[in-house]
DRENZARO-602033 format. One line per field, with one value per atom (N, C-alpha, C): residue number from 0; residue in one letter; atom name; z negated, y negated, x negated. Coordinates in steps of 0.05 Angstrom, whole numbers, plus 5000, padded with zeros to 4 digits. Atoms other than C-alpha are relative to their C-alpha. Example, Ala and Ser with C-alpha at 12.3 -4.5 7.8 and 13.67 -1.06 7.14 Angstrom:
% residues 2
k c(0:0:0:1:1:1)
r c(A:A:A:S:S:S)
a c(N:CA:C:N:CA:C)
pz c(5000:4844:5000:5001:4857:4986)
py c(5024:5090:4976:5024:5021:4978)
px c(4982:4754:4982:5016:4727:5015)
END
This chain:
% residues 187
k c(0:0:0:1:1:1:2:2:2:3:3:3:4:4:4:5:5:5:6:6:6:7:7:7:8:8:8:9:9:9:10:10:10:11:11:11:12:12:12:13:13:13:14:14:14:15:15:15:16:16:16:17:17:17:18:18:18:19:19:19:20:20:20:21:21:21:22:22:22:23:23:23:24:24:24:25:25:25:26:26:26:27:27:27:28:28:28:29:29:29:30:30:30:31:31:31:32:32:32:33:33:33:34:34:34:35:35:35:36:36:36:37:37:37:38:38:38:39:39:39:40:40:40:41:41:41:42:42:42:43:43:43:44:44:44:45:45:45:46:46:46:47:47:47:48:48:48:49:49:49:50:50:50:51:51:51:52:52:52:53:53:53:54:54:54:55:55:55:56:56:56:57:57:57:58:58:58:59:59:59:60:60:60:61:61:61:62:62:62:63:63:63:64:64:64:65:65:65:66:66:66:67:67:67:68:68:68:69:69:69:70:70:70:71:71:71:72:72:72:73:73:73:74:74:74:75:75:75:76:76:76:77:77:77:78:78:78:79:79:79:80:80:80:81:81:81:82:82:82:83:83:83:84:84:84:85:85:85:86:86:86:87:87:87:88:88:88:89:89:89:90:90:90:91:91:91:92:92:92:93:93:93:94:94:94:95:95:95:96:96:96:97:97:97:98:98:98:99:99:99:100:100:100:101:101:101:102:102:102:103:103:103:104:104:104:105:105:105:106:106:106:107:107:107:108:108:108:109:109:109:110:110:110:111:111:111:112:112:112:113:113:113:114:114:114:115:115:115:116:116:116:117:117:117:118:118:118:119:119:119:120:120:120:121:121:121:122:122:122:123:123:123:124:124:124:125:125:125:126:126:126:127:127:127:128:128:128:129:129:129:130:130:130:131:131:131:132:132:132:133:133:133:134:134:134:135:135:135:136:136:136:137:137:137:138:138:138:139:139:139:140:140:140:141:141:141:142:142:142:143:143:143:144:144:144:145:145:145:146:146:146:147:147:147:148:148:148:149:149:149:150:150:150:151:151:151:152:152:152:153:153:153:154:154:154:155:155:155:156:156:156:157:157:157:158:158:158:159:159:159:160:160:160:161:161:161:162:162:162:163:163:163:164:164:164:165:165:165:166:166:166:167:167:167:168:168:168:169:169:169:170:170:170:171:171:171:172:172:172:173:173:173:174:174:174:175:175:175:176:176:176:177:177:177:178:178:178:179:179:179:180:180:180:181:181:181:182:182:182:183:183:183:184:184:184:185:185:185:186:186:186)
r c(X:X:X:X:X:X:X:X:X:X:X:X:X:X:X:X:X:X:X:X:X:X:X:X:X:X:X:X:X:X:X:X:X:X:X:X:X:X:X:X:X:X:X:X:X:X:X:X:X:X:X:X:X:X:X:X:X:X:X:X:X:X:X:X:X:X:X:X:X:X:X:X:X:X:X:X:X:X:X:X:X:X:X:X:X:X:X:X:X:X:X:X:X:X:X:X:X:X:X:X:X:X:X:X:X:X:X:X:X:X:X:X:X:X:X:X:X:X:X:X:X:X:X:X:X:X:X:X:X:X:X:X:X:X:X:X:X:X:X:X:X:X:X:X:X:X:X:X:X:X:X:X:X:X:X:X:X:X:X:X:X:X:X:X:X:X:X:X:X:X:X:X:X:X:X:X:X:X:X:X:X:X:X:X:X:X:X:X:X:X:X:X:X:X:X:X:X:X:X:X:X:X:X:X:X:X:X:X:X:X:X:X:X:X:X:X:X:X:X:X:X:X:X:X:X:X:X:X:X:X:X:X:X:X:X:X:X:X:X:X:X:X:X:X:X:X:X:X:X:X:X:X:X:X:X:X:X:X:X:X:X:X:X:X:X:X:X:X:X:X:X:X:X:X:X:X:X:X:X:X:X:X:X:X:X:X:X:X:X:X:X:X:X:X:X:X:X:X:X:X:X:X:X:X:X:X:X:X:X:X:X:X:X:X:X:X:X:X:X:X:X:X:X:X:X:X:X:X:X:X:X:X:X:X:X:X:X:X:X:X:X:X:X:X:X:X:X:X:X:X:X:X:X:X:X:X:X:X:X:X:X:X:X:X:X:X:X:X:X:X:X:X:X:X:X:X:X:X:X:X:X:X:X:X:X:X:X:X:X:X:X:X:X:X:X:X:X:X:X:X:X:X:X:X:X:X:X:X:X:X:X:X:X:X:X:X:X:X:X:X:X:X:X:X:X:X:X:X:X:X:X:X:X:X:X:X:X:X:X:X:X:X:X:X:X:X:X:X:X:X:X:X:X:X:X:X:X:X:X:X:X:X:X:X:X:X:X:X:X:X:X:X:X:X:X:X:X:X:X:X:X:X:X:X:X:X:X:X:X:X:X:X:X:X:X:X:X:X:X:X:X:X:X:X:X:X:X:X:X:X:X:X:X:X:X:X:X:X:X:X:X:X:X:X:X:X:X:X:X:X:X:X:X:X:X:X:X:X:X:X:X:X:X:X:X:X:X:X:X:X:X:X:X:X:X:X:X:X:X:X:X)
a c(N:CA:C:N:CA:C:N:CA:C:N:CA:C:N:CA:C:N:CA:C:N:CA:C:N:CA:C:N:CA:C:N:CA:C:N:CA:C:N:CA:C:N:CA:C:N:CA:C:N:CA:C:N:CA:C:N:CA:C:N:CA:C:N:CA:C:N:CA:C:N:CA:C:N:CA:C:N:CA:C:N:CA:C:N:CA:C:N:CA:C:N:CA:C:N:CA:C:N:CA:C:N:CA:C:N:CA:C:N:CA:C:N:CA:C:N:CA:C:N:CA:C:N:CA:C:N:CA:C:N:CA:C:N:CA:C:N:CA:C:N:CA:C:N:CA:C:N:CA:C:N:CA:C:N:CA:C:N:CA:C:N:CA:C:N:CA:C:N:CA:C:N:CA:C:N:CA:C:N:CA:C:N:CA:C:N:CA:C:N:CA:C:N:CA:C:N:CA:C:N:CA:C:N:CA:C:N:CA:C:N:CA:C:N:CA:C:N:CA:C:N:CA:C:N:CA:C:N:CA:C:N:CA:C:N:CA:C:N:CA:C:N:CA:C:N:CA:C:N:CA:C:N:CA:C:N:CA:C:N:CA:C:N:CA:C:N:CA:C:N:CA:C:N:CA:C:N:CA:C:N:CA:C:N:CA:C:N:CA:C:N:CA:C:N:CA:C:N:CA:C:N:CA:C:N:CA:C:N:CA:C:N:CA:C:N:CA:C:N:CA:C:N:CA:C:N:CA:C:N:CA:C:N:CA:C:N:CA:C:N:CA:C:N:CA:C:N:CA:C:N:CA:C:N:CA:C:N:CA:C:N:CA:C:N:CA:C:N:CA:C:N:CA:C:N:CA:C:N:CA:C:N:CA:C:N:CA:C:N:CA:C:N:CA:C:N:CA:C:N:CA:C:N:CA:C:N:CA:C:N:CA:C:N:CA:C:N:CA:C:N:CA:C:N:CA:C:N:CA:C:N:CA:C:N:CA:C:N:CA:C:N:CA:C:N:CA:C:N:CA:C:N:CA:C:N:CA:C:N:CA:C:N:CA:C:N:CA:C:N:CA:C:N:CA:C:N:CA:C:N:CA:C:N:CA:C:N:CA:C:N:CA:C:N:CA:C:N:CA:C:N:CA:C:N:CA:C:N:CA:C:N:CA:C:N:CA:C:N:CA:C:N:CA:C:N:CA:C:N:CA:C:N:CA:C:N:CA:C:N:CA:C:N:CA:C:N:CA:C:N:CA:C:N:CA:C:N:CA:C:N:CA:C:N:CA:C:N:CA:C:N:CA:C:N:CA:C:N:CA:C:N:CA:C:N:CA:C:N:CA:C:N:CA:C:N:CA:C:N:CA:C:N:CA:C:N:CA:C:N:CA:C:N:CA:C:N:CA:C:N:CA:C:N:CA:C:N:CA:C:N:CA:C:N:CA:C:N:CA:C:N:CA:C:N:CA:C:N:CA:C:N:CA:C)
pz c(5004:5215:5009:4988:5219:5018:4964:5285:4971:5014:5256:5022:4988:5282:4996:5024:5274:4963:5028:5205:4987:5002:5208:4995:5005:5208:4967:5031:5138:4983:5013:5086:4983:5027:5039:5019:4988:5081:4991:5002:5087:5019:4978:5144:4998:4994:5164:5020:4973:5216:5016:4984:5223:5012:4989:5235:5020:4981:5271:4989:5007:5219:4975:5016:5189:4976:5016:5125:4992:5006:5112:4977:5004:5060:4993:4994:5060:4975:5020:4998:5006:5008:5005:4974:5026:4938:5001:4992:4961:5012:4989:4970:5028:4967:5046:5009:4977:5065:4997:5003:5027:5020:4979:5081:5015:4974:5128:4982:5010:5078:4985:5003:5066:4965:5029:4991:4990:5019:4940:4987:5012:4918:4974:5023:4866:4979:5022:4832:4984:5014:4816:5003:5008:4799:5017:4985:4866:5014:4998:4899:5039:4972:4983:5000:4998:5006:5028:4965:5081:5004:4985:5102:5021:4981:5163:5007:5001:5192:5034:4975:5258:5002:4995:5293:5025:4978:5338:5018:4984:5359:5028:4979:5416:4985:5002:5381:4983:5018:5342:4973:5029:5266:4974:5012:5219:4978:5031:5162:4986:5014:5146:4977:5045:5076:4987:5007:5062:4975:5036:4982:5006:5016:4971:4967:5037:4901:4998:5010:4875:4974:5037:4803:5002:5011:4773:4989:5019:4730:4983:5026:4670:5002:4998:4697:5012:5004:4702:5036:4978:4771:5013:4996:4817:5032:4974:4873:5023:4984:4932:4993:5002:4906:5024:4988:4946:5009:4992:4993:4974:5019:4930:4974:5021:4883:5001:4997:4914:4997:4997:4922:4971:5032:4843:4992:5013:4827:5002:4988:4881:4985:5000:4867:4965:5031:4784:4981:5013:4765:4972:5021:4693:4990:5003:4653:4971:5028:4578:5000:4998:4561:4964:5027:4480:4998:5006:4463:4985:5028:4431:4989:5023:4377:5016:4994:4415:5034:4974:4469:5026:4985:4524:5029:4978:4595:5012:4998:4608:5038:4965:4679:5004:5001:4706:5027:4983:4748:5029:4982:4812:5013:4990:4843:5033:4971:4916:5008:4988:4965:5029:4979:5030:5022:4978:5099:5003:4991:5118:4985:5014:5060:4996:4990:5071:5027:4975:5143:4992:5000:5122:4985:5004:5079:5015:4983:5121:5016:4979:5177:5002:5021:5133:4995:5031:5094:5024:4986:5125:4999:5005:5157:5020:4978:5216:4994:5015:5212:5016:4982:5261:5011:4990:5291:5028:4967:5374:4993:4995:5395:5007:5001:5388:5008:5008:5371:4964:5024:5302:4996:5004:5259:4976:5024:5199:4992:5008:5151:4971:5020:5087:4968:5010:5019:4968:5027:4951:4968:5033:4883:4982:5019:4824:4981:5010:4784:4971:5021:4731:4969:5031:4664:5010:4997:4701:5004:4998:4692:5025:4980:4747:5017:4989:4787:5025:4980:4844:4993:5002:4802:4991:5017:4790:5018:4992:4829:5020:4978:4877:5014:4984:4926:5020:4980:4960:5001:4981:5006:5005:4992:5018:5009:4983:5064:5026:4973:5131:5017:4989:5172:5040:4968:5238:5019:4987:5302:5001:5009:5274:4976:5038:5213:4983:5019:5174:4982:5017:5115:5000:5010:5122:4973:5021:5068:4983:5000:5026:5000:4997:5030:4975:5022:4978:5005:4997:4989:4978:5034:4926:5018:4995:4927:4995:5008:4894:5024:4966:4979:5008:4988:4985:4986:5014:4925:5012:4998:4939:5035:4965:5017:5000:4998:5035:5015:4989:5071:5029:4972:5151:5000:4993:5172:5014)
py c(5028:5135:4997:4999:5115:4980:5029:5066:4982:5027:4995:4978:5022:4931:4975:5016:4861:4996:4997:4846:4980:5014:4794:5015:4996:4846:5018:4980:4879:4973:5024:4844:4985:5014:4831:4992:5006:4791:4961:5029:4718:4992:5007:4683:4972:5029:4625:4991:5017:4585:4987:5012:4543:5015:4982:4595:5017:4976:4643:5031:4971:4702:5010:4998:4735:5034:4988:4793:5015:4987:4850:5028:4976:4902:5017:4975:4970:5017:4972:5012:5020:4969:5089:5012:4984:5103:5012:4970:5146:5025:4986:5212:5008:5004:5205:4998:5018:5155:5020:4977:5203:5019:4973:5257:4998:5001:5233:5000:4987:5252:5029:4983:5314:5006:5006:5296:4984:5019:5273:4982:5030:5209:4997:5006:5196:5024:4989:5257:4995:5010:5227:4985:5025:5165:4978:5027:5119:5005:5021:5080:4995:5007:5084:4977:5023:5016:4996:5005:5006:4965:5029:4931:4996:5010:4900:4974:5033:4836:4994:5005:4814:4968:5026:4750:4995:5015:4709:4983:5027:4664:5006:5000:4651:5009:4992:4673:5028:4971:4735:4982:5004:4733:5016:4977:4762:5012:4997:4804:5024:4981:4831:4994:5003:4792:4990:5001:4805:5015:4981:4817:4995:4997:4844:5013:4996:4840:5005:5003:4865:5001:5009:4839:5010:4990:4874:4983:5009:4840:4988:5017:4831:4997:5023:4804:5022:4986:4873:4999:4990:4873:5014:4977:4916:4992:4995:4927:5029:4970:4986:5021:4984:5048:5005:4992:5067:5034:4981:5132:5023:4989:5157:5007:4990:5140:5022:4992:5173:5038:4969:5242:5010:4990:5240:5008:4988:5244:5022:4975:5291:5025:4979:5337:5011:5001:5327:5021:4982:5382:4995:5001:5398:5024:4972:5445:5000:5008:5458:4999:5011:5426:5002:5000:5445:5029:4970:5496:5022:4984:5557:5012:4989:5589:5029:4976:5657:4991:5000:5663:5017:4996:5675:4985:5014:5654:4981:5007:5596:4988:5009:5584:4971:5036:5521:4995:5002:5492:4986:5015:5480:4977:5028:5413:5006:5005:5402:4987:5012:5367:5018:4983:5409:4964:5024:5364:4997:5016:5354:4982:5027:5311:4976:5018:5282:4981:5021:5260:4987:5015:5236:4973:5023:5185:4979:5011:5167:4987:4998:5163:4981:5019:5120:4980:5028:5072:4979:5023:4998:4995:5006:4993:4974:5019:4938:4977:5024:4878:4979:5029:4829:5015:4999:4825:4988:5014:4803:4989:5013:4754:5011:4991:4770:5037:4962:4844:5004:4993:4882:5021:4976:4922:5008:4996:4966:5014:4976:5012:5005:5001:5039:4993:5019:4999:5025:4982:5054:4995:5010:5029:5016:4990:5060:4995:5018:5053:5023:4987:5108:4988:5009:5090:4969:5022:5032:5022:4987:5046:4985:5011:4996:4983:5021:4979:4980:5025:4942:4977:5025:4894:4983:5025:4826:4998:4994:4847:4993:5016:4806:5008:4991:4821:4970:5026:4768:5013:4984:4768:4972:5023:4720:5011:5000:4722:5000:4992:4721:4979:5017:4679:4986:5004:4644:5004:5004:4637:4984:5021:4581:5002:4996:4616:4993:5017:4570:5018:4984:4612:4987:4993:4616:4999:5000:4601:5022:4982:4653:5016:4986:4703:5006:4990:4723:5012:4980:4780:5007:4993:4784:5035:4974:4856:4999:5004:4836:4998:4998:4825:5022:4975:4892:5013:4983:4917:4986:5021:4863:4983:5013:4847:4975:5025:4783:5010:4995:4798:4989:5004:4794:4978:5016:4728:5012)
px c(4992:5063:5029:4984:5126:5005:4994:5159:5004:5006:5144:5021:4983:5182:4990:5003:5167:5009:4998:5156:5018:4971:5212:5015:4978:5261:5002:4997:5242:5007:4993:5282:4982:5024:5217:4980:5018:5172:4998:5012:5137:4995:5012:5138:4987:5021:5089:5016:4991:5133:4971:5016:5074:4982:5018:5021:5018:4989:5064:5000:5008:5052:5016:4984:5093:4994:5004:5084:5017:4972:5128:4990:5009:5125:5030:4984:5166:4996:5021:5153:5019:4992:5170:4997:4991:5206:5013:4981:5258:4997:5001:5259:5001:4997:5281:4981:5016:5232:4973:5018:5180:4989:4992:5195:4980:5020:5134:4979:5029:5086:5008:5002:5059:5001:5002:5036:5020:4979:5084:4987:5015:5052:5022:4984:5116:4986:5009:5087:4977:5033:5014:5004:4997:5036:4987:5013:5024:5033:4966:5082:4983:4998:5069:5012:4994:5076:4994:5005:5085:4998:5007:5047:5005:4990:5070:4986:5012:5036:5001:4994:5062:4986:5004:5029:5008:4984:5067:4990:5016:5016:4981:5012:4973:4978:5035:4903:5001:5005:4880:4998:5007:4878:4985:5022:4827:5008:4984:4845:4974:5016:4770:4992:5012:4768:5027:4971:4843:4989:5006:4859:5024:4973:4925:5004:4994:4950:5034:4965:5011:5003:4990:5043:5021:4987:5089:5019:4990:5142:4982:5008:5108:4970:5022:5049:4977:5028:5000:4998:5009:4964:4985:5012:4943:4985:5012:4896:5017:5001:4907:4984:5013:4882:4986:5012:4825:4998:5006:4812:4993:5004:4778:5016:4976:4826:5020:4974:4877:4990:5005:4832:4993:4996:4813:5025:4973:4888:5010:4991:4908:4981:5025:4847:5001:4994:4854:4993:5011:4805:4999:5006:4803:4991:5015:4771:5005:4997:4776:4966:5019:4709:4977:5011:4707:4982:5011:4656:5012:4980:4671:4983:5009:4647:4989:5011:4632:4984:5019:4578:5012:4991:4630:4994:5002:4624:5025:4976:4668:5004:4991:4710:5003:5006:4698:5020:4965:4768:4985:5002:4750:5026:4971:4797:4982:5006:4803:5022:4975:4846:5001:4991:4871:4991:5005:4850:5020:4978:4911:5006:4982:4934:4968:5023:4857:4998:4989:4868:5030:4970:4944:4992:5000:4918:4981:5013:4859:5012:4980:4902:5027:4979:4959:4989:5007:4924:5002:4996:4930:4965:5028:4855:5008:5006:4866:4986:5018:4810:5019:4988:4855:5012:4968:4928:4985:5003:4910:5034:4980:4964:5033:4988:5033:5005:5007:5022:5016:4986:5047:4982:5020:4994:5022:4991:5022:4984:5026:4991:5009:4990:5001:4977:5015:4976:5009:4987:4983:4986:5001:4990:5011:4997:4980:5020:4977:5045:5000:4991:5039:5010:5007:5062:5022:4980:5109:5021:4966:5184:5019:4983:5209:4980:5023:5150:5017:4982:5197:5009:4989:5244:4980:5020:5210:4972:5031:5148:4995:4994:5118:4961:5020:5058:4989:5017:5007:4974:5026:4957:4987:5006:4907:4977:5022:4846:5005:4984:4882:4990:5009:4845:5012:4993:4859:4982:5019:4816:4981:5024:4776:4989:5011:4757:5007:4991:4806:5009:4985:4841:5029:4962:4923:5011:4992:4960:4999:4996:4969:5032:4969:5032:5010:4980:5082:5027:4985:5125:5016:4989:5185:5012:4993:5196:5036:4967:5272:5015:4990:5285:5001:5003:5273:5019:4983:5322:5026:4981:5372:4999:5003:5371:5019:4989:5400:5019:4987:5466:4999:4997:5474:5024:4977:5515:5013)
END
């Protein structure tokens, strides 16, 4: 994982003044940032997305019936590929599957994934159920982007299920990813 910060200081975030909570996301699209994983995610078509969710406040906050959605530009959305998803891609056994005309014995493709890139995503993915009081959880959130040509511009990410300590539901968040291409300049 990499060192996290409040999630104030990433330029693509949402803060709640009133709640005290604030939402940050990070995507690792560059080769650089890449560098702390073992698997190349850009090659099987998912888009690492480092979440951030710092709370400022005096109470804990729940995040065990959190839905993050991320929209794209032109509207298509997406969930977090799941643990599984991510090991069908990696793993991506195929086999040729057409019979053949001669009574040959055919090889059947075994797929696998190596543990290490099994613990990395385990280990990665954003699991935390609740932020305790001014604390900072992160984690990583991976979206399927194949077949998109510019999944960042335009594309905006929200989260809603984030509860407070009275069970109330938090607004929801909205993260424009265009903060993340286009940072707001330092006064």
């Amino acid at each position: 994982m990499p060192e996290t910060h409040s999630a104030k200081g990433y330029p693509a975030h949402d803060e709640h003044s009133m709640d005290r909570v604030t939402v940050a996301l990070d995507p690792y699209d560059t080769p650089e940032k890449a560098k702390i994983f073992n698997q190349k995610y850009d090659e099987i078509g998912f888009l690492p997305v480092l979440m951030v969710i710092t709370n400022d406040s005096d109470q804990a906050i729940s995040l065990a019936d959190v839905k993050p959605e991320y929209v794209t530009q032109d509207r298509t959305k997406m969930q977090p590929a799941s643990e599984d998803d991510l090991a069908r891609r990696i793993s991506h056994p195929s086999a040729n599957t057409r019979p053949s005309p001669l009574p040959f014995p055919t090889r059947k493709v075994k797929g696998g994934m190596r543990e290490e890139i099994r613990e990395e995503i385990h280990n990665s993915r954003f699991a935390a159920m609740a932020v305790e009081p001014h604390t900072t959880q992160a984690g990583f959130l991976f979206f399927d982007i194949s077949g998109i040509s510019a999944p960042l511009a335009g594309a905006h990410f929200y989260l809603t299920g984030v509860r407070d300590a009275n069970d109330k539901e938090l607004m929801y968040f909205d993260v424009s990813l265009d903060d993340y291409l286009n940072p707001p300049s330092p006064h």
